[in-house]
N, C-alpha and C positions, 0 to 999 in steps of 0.2 A: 504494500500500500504506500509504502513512504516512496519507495522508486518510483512510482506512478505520477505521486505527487508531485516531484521533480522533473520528470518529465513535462508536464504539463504546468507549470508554472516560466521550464524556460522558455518551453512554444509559447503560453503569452508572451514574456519578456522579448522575445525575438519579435514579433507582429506587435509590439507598443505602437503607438504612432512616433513618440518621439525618439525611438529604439530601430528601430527598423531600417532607417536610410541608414542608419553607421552599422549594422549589422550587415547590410547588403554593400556595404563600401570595403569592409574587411577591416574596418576601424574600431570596432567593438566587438568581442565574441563572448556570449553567453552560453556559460559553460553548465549544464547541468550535471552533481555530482553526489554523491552519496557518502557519508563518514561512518562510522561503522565505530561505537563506542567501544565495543568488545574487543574488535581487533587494533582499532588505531590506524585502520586503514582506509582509502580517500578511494571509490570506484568512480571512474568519471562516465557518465552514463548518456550523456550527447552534447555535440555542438564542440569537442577539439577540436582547436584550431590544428589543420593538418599542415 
């Protein structure tokens, strides 16, 4: 559920209005990512910049 959540909170952030032209310029990337208390470890789950 929480991955889900991430996901879908970066697709709005990408589609903002005022997010989106620097999104699609490569001037901004939102990264959606997961933390993981247990392990201390960071999944990044969409939107790398490749």
């Amino acid at each position: 559920m929480a991955r889900a959540q991430v996901e879908l909170t970066a697709t709005k952030l990408r589609s903002n209005h005022a997010l989106a032209p620097l999104v699609g310029k490569g001037a901004l990337a939102v990264v959606g990512a997961y933390y993981s208390l247990d392990t201390g470890k960071v999944e990044v789950l969409a939107g790398a910049p490749s």
